[in-house]
N, C-alpha and C positions, 0 to 999 in steps of 0.2 A: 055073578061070581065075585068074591070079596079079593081084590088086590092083595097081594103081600106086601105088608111094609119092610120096610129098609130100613133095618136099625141102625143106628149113624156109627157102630163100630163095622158093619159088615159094609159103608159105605165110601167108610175113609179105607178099607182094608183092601179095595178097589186098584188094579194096580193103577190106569190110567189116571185115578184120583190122587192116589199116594206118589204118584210122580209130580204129578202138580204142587202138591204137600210140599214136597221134600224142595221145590224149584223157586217155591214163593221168597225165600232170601234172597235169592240172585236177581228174580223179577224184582221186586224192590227196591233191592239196589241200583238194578241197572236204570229203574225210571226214574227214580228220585235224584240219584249222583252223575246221570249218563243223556240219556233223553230229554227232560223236562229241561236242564239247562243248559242244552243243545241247541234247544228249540227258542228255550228264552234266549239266549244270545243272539240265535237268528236275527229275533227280532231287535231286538236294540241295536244290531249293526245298520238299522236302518233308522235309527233315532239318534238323537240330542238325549242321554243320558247321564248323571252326573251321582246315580246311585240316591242321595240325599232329596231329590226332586222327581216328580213323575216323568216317564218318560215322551218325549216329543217327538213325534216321526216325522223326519225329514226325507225320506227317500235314498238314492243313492249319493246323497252329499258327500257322507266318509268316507266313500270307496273312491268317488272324486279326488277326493283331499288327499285319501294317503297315494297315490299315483304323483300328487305332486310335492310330497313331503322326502326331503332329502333324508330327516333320520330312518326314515324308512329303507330307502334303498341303501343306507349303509347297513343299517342292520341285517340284510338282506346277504348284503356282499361277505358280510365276516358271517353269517353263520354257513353259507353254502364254501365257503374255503373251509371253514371247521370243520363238516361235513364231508368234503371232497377229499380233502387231507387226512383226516385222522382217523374216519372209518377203513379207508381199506388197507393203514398202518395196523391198526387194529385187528382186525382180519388175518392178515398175515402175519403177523406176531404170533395172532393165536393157534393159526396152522402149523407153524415152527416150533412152539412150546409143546402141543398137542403129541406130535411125531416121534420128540424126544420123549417123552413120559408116555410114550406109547406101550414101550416094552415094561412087563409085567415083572417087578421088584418089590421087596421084602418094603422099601421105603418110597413106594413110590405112590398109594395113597397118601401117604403125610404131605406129599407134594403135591399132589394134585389139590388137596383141600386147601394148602398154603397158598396155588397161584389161584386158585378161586375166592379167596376173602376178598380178596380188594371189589371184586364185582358185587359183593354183599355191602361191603360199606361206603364205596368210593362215591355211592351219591350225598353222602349226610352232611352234613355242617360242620362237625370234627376234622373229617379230612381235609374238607374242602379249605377251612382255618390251618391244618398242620402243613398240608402243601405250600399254602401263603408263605408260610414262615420259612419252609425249607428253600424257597427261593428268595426270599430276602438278600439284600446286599450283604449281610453280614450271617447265612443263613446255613444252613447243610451243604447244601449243594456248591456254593462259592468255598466254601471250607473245605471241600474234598478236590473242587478243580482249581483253586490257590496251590495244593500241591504240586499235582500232574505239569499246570500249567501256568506259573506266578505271574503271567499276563492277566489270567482273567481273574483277578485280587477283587474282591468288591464289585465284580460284575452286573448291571441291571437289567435283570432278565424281566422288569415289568413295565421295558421300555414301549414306544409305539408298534416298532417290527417284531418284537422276540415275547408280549406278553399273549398275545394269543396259541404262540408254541408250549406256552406251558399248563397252557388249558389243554391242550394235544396230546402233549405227553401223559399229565392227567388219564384222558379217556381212554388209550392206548392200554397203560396200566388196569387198566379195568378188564381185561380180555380174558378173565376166569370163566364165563358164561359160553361164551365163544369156544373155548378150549374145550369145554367139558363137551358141548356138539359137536367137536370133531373128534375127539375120544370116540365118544358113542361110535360115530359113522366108521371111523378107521377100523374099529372091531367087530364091521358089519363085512368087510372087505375077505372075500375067502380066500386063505391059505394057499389054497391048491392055485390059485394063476400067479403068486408070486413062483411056487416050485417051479411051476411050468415055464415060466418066466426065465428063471434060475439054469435050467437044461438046457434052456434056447441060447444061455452066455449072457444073459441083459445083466451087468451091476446095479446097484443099490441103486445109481442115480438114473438106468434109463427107467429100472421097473417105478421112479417114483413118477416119472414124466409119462412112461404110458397106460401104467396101473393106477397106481394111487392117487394122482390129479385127477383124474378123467373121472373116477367113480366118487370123487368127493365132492364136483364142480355143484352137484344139487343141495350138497349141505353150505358150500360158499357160497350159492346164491340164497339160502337161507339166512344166514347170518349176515350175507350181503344189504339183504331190503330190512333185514331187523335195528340192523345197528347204524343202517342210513335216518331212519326212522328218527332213534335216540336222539341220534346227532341234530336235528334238525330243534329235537325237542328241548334240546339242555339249557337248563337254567341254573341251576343252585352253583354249578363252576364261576359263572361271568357273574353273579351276583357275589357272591361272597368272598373271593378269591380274587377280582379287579374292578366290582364293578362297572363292567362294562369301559374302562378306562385303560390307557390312556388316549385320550381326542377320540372316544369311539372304536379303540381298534378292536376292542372285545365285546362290543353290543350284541349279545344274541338276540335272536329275533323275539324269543320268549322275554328276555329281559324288559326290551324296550316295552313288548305288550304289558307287562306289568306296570312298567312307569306310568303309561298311560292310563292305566286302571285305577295305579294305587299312586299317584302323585306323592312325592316329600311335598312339595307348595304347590298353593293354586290347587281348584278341582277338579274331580275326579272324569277323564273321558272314557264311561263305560263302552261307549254305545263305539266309540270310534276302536277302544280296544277290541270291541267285540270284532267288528270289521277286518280287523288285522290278524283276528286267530282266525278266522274263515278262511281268508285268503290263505292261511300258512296251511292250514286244509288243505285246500286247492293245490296249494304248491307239491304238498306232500301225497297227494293223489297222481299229478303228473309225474313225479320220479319213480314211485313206485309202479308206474303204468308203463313208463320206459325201460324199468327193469327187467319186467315179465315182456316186455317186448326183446328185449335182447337176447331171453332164457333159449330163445331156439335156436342161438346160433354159437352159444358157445359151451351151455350144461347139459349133460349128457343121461342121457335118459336111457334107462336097461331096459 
């Protein structure tokens, strides 16, 4: 019996094929920008690398080193206060903003889109330079609380204690993302147990504490381990906005990996940078592992 051929239209027309088809851009990407220099980094964290020269495998020397590298452990220190502080500022900001522009008005998309820009732009270079300026001693911000307060005239908010507050406030401002997930969830919240609520006597403030917290607490811990995440990841604020200065107080951990990759002087330590994203891996594996450890004892599950 003579086989039937498979003409290469009736082949690709295949769904399992044509899913493939359609997958090969994401496949690509994901090996080429995702995998392959996952992998490569692997290895160079365990080499003498300097980009410009082949690579030398040393074993565990850099994971040696950076345990006894002091810029290390400060970089470490300012980004998990960045983290601790300004994510769950964030969060709650965004619950608060969310709740009011909850109720459904003629103007109340134009607001929603308004507090949403800044999470579209607030990572780029623009803001990152327009924020600089607005805290400058001579800047927006000293100019509107020169008024209120003509103590704080020329204020320097990029002192050692108060410039990593303005990397904070920064992130904080960012909470358009955040807010539109708790839109979403609050309009998933039925009606009927607030009435019910309502008939029982509960006001506005118990039905928010036994209602609307308790059925939201899956999407705060959604936006909880998201934006813990970010936080750990940010760079273009500490770079551009204080470099990392002053004495260190704004070293994020991304920063310093940079420095160590991309030196101003002196060359380049790939292999030791690479060592230092693994570990922030690792780091960011355990908090995220802690947080799904906590989920059962305080987000509430229907």
């Amino acid at each position: 019996m003579k086989k039937n051929k498979m003409s290469f239209r009736q082949w690709i027309g295949q769904e399992h094929v044509a899913g493939y088809v359609f997958s090969l851009p994401f496949i690509f990407g994901f090996l080429m920008f995702m995998l392959i220099p996952m992998i490569m980094s692997l290895y160079f964290s365990f080499c003498k690398y300097d980009i410009q020269n082949p690579a030398t495998f040393i074993g565990l020397k850099n994971y040696i080193n950076i345990f006894h590298d002091k810029s290390f452990w400060k970089a470490l220190r300012v980004t998990c206060y960045y983290a601790l502080i300004g994510t769950p500022l964030k969060v709650v900001f965004a619950l608060i903003v969310a709740l009011i522009l909850a109720r459904d008005t003629k103007a109340t998309p134009f607001y929603r889109a308004s507090y949403y820009l800044p999470s579209i732009i607030g990572g780029s270079v623009a803001v990152a330079i327009l924020w600089r300026r607005m805290f400058e001693p001579t800047g927006t911000i000293n100019a509107i609380l020169s008024v209120l307060f003509p103590g704080m005239k020329n204020f320097n908010w990029f002192g050692e204690k108060t410039a990593i507050w303005v990397l904070i406030i920064l992130t904080v401002w960012q909470f358009g993302s955040s807010m539109l997930i708790f839109l979403s969830a609050l309009k998933q919240i039925s009606r009927q147990l607030y009435e019910a609520a309502m008939v029982d006597g509960a006001n506005k403030w118990k039905q928010f504490w036994k209602i609307t917290l308790p059925l939201l607490t899956p999407t705060i811990f959604f936006n909880l381990v998201q934006q813990t995440i970010n936080s750990f990841l940010a760079f273009t604020q500490s770079k551009l906005i204080t470099d990392g200065q002053p004495k260190d107080s704004t070293l994020f951990y991304t920063l310093y990996v940079y420095r160590k990759a991309f030196p101003s002087m002196g060359k380049s330590q790939m292999g030791y940078a690479s060592a230092l994203a693994w570990i922030m891996l690792v780091i960011i594996s355990v908090v995220t592992a802690l947080l799904f450890w906590s989920r059962s004892k305080w987000v509430f599950e229907e």
